[in-house]
Backbone atoms as SQL, in Angstrom:
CREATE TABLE atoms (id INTEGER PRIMARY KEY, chain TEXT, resi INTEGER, resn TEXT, atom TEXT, x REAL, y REAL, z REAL);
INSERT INTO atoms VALUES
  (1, 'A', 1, 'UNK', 'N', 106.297, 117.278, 94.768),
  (2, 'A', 1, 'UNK', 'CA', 106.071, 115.956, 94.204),
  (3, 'A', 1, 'UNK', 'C', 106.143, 114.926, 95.324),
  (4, 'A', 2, 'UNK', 'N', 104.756, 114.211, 95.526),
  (5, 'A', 2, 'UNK', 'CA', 105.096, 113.223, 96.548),
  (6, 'A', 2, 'UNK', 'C', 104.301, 111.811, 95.871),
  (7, 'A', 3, 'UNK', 'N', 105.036, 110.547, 96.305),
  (8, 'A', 3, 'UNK', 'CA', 104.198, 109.257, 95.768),
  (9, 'A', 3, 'UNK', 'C', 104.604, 108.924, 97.595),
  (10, 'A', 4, 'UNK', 'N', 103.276, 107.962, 97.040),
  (11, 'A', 4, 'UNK', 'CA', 101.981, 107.444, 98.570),
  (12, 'A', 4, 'UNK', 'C', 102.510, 106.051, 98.167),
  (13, 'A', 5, 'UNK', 'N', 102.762, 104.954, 99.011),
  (14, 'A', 5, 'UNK', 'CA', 102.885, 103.758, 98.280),
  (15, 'A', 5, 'UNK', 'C', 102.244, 102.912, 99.319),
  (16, 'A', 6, 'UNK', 'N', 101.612, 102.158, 99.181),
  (17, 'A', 6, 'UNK', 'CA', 100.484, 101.368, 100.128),
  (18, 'A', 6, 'UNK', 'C', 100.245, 99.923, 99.668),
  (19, 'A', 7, 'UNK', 'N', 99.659, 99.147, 100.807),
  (20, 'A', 7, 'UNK', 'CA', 99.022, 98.052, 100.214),
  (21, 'A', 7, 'UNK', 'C', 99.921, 96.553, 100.549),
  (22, 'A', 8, 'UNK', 'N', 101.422, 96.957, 100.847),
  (23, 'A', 8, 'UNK', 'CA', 102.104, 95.537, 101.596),
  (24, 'A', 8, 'UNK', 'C', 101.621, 94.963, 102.745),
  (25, 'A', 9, 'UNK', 'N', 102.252, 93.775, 102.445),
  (26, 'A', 9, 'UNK', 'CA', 101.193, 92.978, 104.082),
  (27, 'A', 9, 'UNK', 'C', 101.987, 91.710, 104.123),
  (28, 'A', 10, 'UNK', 'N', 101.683, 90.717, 104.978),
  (29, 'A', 10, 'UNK', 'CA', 102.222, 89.480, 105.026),
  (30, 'A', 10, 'UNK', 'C', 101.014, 88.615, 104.267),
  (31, 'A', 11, 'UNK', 'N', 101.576, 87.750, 103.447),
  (32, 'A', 11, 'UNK', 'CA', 100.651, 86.786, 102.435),
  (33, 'A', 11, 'UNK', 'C', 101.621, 85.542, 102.266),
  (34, 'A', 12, 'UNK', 'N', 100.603, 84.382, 102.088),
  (35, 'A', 12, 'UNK', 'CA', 101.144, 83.268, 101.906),
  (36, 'A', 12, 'UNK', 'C', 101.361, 82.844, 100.530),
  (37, 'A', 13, 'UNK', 'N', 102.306, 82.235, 100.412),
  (38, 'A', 13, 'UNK', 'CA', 102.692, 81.689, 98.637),
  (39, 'A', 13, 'UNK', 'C', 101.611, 81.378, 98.073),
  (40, 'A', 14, 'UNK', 'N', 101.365, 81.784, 96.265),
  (41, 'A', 14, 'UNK', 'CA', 100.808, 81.529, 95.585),
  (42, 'A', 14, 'UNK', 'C', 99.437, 82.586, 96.080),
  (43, 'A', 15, 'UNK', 'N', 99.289, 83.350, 96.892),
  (44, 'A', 15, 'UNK', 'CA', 98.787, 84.208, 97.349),
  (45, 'A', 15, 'UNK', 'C', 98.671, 85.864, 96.544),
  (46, 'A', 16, 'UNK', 'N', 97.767, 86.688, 97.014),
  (47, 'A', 16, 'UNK', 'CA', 97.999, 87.902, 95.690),
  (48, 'A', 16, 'UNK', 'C', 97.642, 89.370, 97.010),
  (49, 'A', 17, 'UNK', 'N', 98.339, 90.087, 96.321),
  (50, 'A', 17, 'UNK', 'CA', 98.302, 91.537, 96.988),
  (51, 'A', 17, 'UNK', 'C', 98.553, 92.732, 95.671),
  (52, 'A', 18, 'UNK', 'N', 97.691, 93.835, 96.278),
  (53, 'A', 18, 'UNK', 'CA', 97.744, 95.164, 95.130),
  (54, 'A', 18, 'UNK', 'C', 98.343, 95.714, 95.869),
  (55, 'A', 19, 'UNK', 'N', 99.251, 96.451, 94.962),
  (56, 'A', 19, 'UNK', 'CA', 99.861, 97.524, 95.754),
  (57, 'A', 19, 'UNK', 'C', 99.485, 98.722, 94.981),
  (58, 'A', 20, 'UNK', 'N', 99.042, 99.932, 96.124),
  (59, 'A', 20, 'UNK', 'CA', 98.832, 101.368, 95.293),
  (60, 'A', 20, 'UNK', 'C', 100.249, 102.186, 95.285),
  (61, 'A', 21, 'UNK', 'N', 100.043, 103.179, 94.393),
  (62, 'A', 21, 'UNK', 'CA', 100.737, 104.220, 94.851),
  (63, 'A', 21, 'UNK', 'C', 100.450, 105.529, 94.082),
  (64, 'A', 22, 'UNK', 'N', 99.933, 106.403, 95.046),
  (65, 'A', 22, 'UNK', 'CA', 99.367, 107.569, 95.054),
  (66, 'A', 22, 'UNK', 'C', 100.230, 108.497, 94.825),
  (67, 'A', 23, 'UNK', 'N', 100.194, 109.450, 93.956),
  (68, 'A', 23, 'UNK', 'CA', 100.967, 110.473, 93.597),
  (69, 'A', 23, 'UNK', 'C', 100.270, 112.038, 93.992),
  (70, 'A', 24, 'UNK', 'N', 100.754, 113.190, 94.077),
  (71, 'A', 24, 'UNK', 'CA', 100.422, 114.625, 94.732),
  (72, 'A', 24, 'UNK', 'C', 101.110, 115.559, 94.206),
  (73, 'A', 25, 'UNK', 'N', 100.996, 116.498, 94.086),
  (74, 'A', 25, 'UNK', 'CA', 101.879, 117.477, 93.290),
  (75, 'A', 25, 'UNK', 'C', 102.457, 117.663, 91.971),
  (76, 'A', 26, 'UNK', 'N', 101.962, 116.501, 91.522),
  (77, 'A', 26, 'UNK', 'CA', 101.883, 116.630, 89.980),
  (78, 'A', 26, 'UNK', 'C', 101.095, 115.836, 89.002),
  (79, 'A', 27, 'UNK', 'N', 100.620, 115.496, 87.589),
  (80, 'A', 27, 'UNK', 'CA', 99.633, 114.806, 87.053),
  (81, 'A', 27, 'UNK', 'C', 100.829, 113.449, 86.344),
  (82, 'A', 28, 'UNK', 'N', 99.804, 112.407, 86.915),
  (83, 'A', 28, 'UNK', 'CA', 100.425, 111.083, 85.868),
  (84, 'A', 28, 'UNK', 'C', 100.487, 111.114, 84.248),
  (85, 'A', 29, 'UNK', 'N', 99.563, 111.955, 84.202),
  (86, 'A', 29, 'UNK', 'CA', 99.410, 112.025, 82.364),
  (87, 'A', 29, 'UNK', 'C', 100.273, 112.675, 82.115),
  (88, 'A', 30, 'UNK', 'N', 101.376, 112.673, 82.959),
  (89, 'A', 30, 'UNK', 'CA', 102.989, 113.225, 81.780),
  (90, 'A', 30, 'UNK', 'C', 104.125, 112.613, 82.770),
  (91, 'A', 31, 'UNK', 'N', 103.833, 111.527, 83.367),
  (92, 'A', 31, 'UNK', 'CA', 105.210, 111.246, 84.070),
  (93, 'A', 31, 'UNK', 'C', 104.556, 109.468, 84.361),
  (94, 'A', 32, 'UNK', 'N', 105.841, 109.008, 84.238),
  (95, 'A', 32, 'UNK', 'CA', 105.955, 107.668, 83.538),
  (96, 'A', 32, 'UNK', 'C', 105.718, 106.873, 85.484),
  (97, 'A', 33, 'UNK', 'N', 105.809, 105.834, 86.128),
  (98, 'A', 33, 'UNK', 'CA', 105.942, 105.463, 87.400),
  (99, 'A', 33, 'UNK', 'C', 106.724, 103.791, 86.966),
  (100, 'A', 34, 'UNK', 'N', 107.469, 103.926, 87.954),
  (101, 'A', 34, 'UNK', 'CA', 108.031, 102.511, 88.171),
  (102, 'A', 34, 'UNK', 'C', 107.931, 101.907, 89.509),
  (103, 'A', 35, 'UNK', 'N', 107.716, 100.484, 89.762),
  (104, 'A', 35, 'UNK', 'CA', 108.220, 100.007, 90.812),
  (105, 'A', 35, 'UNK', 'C', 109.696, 99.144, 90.963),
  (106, 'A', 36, 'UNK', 'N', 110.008, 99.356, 92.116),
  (107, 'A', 36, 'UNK', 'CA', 111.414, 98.857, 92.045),
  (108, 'A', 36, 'UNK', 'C', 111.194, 97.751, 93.681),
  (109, 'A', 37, 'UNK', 'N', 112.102, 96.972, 93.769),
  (110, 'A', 37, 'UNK', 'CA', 111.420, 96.277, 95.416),
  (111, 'A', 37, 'UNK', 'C', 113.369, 95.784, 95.659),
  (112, 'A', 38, 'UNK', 'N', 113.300, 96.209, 96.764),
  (113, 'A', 38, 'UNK', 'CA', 114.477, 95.588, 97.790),
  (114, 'A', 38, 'UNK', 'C', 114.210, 94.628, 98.961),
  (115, 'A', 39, 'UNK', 'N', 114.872, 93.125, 98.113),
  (116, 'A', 39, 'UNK', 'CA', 115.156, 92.159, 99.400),
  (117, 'A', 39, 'UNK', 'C', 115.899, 92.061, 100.493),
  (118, 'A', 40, 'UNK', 'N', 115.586, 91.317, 101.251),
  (119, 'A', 40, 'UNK', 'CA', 117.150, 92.187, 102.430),
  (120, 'A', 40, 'UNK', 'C', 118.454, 91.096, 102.095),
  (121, 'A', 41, 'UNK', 'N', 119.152, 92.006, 102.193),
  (122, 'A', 41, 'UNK', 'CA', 120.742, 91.629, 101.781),
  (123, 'A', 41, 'UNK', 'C', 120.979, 91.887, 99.605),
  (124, 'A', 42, 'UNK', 'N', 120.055, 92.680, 99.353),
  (125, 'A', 42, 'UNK', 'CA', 120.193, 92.512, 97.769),
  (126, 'A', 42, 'UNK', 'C', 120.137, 93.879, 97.552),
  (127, 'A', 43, 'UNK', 'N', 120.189, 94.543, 96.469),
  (128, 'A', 43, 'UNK', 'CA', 120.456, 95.288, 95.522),
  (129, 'A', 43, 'UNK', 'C', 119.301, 95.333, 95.341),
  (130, 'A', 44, 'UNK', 'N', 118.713, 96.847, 95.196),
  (131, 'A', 44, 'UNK', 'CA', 117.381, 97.426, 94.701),
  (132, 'A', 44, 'UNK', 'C', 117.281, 97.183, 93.200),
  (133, 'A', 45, 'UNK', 'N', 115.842, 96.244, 92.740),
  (134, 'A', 45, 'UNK', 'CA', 115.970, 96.061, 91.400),
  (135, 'A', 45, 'UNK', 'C', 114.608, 96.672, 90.950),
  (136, 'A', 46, 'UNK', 'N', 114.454, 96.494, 89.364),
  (137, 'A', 46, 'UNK', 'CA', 113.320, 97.340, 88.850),
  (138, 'A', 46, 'UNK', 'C', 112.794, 96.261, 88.613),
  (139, 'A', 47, 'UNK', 'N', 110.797, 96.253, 89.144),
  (140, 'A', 47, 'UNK', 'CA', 110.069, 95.215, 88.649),
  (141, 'A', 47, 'UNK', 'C', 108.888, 95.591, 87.612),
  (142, 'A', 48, 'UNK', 'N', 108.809, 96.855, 87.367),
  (143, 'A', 48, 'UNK', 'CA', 107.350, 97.129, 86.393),
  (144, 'A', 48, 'UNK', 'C', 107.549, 98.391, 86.499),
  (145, 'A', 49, 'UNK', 'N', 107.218, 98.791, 85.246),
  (146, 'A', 49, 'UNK', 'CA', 107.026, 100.131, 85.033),
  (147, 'A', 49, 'UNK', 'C', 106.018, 100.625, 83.570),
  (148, 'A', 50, 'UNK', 'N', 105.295, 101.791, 83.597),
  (149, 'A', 50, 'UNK', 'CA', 103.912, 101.887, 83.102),
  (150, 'A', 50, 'UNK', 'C', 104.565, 103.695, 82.610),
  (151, 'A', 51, 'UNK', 'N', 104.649, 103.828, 81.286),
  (152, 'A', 51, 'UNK', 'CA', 104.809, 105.161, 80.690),
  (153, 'A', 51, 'UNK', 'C', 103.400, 106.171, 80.457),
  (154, 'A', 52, 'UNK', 'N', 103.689, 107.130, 80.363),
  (155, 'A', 52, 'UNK', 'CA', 103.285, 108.055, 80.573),
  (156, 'A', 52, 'UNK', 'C', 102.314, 107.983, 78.703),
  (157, 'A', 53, 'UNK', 'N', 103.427, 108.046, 78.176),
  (158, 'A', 53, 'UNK', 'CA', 103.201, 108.414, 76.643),
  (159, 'A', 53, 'UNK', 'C', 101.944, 107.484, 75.508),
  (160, 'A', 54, 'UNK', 'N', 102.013, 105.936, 75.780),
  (161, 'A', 54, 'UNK', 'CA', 101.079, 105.089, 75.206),
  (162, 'A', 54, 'UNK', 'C', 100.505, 103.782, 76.567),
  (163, 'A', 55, 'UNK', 'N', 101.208, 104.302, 77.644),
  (164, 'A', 55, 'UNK', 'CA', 100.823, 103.096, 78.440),
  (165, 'A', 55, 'UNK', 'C', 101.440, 102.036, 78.275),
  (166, 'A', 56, 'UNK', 'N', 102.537, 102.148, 77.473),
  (167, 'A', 56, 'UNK', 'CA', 103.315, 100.487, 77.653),
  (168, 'A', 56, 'UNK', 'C', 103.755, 100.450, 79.008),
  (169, 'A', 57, 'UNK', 'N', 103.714, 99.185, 78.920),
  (170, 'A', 57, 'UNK', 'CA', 104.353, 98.296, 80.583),
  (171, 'A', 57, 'UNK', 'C', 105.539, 97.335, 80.031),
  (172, 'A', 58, 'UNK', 'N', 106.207, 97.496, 80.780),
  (173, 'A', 58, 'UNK', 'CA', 107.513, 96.778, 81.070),
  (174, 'A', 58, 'UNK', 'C', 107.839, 95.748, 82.489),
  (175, 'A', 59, 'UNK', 'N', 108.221, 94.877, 82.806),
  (176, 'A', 59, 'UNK', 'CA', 108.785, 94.131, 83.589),
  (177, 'A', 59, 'UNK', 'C', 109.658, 93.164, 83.340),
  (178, 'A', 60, 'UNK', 'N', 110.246, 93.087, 84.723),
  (179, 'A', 60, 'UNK', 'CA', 111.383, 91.890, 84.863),
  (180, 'A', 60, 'UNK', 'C', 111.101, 90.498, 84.495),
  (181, 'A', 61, 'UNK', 'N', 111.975, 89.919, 84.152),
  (182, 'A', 61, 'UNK', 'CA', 111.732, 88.595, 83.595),
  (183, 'A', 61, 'UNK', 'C', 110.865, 87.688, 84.939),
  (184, 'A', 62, 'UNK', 'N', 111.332, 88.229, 86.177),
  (185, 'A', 62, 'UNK', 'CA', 111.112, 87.026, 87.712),
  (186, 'A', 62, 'UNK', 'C', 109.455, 87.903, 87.729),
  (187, 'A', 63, 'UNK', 'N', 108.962, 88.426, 86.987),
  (188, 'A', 63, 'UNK', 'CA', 107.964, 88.567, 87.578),
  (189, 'A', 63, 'UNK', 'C', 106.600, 88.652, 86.590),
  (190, 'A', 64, 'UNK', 'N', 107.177, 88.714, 85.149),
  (191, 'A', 64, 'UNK', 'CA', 106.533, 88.688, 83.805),
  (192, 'A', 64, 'UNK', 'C', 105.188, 87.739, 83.998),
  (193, 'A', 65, 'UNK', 'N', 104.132, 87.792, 83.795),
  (194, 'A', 65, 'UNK', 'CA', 103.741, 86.974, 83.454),
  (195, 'A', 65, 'UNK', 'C', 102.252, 86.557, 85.119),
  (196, 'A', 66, 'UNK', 'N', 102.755, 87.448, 86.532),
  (197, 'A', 66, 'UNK', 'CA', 102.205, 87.002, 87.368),
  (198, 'A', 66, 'UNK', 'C', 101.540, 88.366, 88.097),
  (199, 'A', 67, 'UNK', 'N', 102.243, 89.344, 87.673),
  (200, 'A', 67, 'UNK', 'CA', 102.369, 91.064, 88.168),
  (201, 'A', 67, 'UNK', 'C', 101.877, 91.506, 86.825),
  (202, 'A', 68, 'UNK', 'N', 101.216, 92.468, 87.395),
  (203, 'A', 68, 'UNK', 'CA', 100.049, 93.487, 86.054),
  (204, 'A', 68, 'UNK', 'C', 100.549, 94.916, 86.899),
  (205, 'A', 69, 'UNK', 'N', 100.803, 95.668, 85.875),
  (206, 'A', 69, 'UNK', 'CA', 101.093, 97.283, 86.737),
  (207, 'A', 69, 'UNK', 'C', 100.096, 98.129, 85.532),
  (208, 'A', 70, 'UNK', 'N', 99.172, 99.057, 86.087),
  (209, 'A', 70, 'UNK', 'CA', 98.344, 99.558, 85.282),
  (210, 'A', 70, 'UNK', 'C', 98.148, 101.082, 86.131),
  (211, 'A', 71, 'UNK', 'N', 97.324, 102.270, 85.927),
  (212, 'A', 71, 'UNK', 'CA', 96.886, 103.009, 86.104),
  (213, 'A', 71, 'UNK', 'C', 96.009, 103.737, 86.034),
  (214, 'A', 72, 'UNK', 'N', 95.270, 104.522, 87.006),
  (215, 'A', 72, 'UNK', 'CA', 94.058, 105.451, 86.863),
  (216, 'A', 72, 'UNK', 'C', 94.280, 106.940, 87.291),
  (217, 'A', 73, 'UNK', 'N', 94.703, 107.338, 85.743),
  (218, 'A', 73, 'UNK', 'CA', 94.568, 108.761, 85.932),
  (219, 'A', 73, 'UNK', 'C', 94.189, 109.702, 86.639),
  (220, 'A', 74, 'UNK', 'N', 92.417, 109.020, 86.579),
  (221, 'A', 74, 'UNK', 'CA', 91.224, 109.902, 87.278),
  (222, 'A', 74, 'UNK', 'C', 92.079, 110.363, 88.530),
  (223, 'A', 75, 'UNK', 'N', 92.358, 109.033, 89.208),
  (224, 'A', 75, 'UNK', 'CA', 92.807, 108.642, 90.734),
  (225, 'A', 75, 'UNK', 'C', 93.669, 109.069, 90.895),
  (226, 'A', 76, 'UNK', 'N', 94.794, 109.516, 90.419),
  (227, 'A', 76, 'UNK', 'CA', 96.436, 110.249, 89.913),
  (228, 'A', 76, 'UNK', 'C', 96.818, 108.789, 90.939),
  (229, 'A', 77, 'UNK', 'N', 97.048, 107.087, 90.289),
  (230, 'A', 77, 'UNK', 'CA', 97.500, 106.327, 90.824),
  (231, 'A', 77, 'UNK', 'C', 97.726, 105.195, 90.326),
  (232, 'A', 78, 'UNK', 'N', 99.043, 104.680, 90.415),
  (233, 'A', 78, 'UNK', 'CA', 99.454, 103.788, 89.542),
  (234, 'A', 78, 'UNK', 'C', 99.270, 102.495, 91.205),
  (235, 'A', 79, 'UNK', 'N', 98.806, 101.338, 90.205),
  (236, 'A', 79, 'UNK', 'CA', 98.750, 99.666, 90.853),
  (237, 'A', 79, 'UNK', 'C', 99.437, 98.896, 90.177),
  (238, 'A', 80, 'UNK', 'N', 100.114, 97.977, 91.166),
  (239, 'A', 80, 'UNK', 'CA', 100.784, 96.472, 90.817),
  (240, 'A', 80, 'UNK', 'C', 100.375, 95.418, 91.402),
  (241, 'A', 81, 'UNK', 'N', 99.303, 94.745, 90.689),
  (242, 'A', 81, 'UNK', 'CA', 98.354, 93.569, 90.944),
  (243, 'A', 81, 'UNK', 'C', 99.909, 92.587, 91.148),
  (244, 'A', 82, 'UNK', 'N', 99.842, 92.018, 91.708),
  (245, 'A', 82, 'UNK', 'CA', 100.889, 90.676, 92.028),
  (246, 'A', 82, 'UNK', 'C', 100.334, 89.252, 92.443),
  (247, 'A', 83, 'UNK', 'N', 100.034, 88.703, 91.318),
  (248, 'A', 83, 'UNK', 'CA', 99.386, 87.038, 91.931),
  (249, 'A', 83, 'UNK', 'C', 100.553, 85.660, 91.933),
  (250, 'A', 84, 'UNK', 'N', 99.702, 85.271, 92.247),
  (251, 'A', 84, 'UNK', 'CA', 101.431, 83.861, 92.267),
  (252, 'A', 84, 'UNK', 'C', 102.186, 84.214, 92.609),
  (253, 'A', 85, 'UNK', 'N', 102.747, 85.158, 94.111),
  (254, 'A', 85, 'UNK', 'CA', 103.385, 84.793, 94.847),
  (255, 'A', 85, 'UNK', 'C', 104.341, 83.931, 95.114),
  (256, 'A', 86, 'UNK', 'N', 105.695, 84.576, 95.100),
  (257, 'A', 86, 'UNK', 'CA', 106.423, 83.296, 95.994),
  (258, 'A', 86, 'UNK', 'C', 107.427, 83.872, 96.875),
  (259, 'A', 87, 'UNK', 'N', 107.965, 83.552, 97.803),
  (260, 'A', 87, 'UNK', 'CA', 109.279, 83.916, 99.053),
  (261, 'A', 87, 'UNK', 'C', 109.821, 84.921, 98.089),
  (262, 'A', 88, 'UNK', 'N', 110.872, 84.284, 97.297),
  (263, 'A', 88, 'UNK', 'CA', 111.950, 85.562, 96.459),
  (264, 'A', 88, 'UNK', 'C', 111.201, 87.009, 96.375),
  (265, 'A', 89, 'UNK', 'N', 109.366, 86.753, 96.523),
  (266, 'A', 89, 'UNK', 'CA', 108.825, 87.833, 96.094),
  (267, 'A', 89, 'UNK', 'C', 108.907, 89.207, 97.207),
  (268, 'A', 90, 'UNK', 'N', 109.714, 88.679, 98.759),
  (269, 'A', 90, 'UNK', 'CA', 109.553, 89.183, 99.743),
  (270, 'A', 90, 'UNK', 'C', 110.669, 90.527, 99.363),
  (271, 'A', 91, 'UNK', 'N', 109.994, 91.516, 100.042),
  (272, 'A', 91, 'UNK', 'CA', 110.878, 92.998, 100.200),
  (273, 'A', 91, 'UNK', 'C', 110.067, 94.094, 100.516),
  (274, 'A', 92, 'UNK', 'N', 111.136, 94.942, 100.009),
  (275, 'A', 92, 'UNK', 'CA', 110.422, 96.577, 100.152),
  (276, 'A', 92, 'UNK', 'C', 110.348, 96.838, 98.786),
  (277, 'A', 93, 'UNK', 'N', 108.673, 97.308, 98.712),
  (278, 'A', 93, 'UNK', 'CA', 108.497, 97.997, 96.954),
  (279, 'A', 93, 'UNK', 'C', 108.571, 99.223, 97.395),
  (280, 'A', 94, 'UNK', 'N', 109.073, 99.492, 96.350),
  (281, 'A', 94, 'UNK', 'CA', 108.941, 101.600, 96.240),
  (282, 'A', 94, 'UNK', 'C', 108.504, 101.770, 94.775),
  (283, 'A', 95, 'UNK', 'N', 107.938, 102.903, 95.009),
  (284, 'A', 95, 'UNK', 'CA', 107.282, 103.598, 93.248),
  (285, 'A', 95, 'UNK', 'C', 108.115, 105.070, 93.486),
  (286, 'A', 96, 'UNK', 'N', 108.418, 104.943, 91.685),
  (287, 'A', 96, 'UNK', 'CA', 109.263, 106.082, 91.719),
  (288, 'A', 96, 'UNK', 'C', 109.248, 106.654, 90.519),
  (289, 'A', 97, 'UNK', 'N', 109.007, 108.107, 90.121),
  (290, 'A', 97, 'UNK', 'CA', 109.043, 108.819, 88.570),
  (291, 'A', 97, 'UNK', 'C', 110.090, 109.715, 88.507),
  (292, 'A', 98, 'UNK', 'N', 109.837, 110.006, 86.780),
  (293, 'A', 98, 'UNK', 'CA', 110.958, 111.037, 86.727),
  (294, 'A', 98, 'UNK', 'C', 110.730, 111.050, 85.627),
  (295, 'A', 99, 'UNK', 'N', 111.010, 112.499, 84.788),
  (296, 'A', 99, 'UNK', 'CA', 111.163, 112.747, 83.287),
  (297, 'A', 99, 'UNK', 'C', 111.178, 111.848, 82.349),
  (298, 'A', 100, 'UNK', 'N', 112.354, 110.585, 82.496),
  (299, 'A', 100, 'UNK', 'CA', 112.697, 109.836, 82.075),
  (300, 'A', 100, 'UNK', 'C', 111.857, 108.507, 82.199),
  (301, 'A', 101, 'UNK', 'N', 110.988, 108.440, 83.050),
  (302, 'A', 101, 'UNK', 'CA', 110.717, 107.117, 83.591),
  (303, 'A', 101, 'UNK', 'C', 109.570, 106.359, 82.755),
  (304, 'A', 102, 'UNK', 'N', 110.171, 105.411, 82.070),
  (305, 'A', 102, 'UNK', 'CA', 109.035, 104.998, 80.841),
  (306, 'A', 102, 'UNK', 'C', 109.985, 104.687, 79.526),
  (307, 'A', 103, 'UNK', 'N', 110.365, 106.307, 78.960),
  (308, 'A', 103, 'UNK', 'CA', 110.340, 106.645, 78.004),
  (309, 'A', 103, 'UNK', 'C', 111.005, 105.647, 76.999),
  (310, 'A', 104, 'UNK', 'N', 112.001, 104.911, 77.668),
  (311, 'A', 104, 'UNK', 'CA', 112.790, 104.532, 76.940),
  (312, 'A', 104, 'UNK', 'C', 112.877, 102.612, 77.181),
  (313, 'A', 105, 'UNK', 'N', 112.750, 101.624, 76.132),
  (314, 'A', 105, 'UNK', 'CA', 112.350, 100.833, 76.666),
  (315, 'A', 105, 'UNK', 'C', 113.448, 99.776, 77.720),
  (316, 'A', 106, 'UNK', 'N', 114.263, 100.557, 76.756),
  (317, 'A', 106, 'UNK', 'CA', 116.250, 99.166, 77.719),
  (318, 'A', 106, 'UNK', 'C', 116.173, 100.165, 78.854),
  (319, 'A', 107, 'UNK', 'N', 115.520, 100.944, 79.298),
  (320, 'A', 107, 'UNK', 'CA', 116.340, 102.038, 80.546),
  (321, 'A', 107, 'UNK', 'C', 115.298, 102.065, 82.054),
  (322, 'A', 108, 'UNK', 'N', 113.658, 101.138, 81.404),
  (323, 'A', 108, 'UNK', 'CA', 112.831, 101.688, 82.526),
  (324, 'A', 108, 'UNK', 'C', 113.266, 101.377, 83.761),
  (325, 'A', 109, 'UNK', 'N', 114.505, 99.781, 84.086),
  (326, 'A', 109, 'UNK', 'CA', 114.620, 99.360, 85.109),
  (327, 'A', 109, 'UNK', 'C', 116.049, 100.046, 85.911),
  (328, 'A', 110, 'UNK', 'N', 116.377, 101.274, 85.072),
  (329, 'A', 110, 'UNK', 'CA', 117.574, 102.057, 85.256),
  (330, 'A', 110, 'UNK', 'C', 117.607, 103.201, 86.608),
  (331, 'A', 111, 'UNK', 'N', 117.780, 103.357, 87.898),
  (332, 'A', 111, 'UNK', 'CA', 117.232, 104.399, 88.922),
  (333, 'A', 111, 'UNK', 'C', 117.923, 105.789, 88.736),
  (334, 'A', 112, 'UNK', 'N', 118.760, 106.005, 87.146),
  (335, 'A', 112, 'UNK', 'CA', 119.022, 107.271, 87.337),
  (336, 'A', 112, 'UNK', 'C', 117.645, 107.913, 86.644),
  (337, 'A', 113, 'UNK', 'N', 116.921, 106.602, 86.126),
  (338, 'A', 113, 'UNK', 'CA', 115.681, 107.387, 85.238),
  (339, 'A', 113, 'UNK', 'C', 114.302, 108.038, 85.997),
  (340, 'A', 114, 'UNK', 'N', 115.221, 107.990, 87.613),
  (341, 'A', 114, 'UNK', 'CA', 113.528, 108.282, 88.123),
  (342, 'A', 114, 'UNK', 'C', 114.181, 109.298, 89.556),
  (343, 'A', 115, 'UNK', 'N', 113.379, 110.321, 89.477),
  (344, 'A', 115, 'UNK', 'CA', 114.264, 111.451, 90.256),
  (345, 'A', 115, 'UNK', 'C', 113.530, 111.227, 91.580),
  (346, 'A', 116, 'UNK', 'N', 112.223, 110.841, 91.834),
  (347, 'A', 116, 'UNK', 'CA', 110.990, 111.027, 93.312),
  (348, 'A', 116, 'UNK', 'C', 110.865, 109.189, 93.420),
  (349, 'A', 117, 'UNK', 'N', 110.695, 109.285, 94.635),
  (350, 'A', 117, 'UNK', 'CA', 110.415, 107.958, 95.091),
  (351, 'A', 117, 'UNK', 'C', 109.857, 108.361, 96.539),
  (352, 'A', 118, 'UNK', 'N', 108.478, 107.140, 96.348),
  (353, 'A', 118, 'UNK', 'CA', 107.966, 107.046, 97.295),
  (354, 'A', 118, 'UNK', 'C', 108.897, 106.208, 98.457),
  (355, 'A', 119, 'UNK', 'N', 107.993, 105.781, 100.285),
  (356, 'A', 119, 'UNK', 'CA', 108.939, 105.657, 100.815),
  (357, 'A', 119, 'UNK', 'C', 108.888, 104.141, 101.215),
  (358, 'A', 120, 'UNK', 'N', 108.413, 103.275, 100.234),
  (359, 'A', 120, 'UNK', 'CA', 108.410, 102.270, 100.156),
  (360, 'A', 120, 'UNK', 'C', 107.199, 101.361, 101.088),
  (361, 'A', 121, 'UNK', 'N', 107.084, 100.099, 100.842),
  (362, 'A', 121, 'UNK', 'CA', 105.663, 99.339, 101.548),
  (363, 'A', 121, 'UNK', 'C', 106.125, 97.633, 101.809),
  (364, 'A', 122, 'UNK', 'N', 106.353, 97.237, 102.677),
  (365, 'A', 122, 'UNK', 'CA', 107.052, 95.873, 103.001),
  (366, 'A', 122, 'UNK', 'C', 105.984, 94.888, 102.225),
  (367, 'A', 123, 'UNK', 'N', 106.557, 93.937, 101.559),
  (368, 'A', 123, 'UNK', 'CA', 105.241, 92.595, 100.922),
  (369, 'A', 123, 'UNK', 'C', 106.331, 92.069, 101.863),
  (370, 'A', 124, 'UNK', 'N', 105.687, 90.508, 102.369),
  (371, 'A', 124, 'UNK', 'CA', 106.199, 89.631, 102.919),
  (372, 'A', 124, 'UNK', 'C', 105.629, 87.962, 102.547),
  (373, 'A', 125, 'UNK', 'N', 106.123, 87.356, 102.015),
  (374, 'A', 125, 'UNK', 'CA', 105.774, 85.990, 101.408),
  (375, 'A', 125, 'UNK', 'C', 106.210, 85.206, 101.890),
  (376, 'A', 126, 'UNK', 'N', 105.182, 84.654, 102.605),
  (377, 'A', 126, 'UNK', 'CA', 105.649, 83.346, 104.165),
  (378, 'A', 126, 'UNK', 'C', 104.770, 82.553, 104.556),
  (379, 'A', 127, 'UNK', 'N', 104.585, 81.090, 104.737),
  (380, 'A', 127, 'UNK', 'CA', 103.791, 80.405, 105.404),
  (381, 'A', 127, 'UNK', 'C', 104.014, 80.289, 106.746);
């Protein structure tokens, strides 16, 4: 089981970046993907996550509304469109699955729910 995670870069506020992340060794159509992103000096948090079972999506309140996380099977690859940009938005994203990851809706932003993680992709939000 490996996830590919791609697509960080340096961008200016109010600015937009996709991030991929490519999966190998096993099929998305039974395993849920989350992203999670670490700022420096903070605590790894959960920002979106996309189930396996009906395709619901979930996200954090700081990001509701500006971030789209969707997927293409075909592609075995889950994306997190991110527009409106801002600084707080700066870190390391990682995508990460697991049995669990999805399924449940209070738990998607939970990291015992996700066993593989990719090895993360720096966004940077800076003028």
């Amino acid at each position: 089981v490996q996830l590919q995670a791609s697509g960080g870069g340096l961008v200016q506020p109010g600015g937009s970046l996709r991030l991929s992340c490519a999966a190998s060794g096993f099929s998305l159509d039974y395993y849920g993907i989350g992203w999670f992103r670490q700022a420096p000096g903070k605590l790894r948090e959960g920002v979106a996550c996309i189930n396996d079972v009906d395709g619901s999506t979930y996200y954090s309140g700081s990001v509701k509304g500006r971030f789209t996380i969707s997927r293409d099977n075909a592609k075995n690859t889950v994306y997190l469109q991110m527009n409106s940009l801002k600084s707080e938005d700066t870190g390391v994203y990682y995508c990460a699955t697991g049995a669990w990851a999805g399924k449940e809706a209070g738990t998607w932003h939970e990291e015992d729910r996700y066993d593989y993680w990719g090895q993360g992709t720096l966004v940077t939000v800076s003028s």
